[in-house]
C-alpha positions as CSV (number, residue, x, y, z in Angstrom):
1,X,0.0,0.0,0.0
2,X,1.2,3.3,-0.8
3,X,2.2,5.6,2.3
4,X,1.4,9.3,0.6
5,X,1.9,11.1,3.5
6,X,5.6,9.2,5.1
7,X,6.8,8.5,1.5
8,X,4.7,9.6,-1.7
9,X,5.9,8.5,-4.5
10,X,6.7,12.0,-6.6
11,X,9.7,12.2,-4.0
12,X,11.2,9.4,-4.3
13,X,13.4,7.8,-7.1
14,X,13.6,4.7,-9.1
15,X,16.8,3.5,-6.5
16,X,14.4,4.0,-3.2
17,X,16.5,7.9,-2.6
18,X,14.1,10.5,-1.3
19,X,13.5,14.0,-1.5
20,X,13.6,15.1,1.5
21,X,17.2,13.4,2.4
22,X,18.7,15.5,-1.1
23,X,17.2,17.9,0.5
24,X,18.6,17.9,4.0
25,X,21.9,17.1,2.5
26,X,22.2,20.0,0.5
27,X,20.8,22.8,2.6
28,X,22.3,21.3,6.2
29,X,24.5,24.9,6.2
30,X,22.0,26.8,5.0
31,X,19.9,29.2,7.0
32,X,16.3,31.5,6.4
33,X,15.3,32.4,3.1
34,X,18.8,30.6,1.8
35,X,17.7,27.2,3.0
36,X,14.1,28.0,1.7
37,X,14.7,29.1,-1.1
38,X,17.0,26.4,-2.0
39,X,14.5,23.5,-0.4
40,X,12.1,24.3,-2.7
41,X,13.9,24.7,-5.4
42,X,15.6,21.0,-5.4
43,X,12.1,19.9,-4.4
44,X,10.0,21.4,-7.3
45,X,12.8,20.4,-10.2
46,X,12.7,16.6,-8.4
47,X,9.5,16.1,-8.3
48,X,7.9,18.0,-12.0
49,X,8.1,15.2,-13.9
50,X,6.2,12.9,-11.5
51,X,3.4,15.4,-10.1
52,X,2.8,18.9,-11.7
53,X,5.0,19.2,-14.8
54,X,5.9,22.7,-16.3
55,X,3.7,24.0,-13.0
56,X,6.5,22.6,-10.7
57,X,9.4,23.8,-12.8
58,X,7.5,27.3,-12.8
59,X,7.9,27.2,-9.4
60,X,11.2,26.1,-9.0
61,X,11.9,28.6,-11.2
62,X,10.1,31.5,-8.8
63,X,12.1,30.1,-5.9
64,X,15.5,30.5,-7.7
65,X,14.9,33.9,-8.9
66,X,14.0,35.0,-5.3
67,X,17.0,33.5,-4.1
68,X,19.0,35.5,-6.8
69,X,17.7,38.8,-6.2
70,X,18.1,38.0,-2.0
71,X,21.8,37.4,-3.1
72,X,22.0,40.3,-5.4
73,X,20.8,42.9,-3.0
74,X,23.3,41.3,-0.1
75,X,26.0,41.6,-2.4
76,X,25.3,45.1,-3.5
77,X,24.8,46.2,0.0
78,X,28.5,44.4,1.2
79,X,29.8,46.4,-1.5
80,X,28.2,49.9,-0.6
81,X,29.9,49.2,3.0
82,X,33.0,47.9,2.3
83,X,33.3,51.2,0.4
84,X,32.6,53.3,3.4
């Protein structure tokens, strides 16, 4: 029987590897809108092909551009003060 709330099936691979242990692999050293911006990121691009299609990768793709702009911004600001 399929378990779709412990284990659904759009997060996990062919080879038994799931989601949500990419996931807390890759964003272990991550922190606020870094680590959510990333999480859902990784999960909307694993999942699109098994769940919501060009919808998921939309979203995936919303997530990454908020986390560029975040970066942007810090980036130009570290630059203003460095030059102060």
């Amino acid at each position: 029987m399929a378990d779709n709330v412990n284990h659904p099936a759009h997060y996990k691979s062919a080879s038994g590897l799931e989601a949500i242990d990419v996931i807390d692999a890759f964003t272990e050293d991550l922190v606020g809108a870094e680590a959510v911006c990333t999480s859902q990121v990784l999960k909307y691009t694993l999942r699109w092909k098994h769940k919501n299609g060009l919808e998921d990768l939309k979203k995936a793709e919303w997530y990454l551009n908020r986390l560029i702009k975040k970066l942007e911004r810090r980036n130009s600001n570290e630059e203003v003060c460095a030059g102060e």
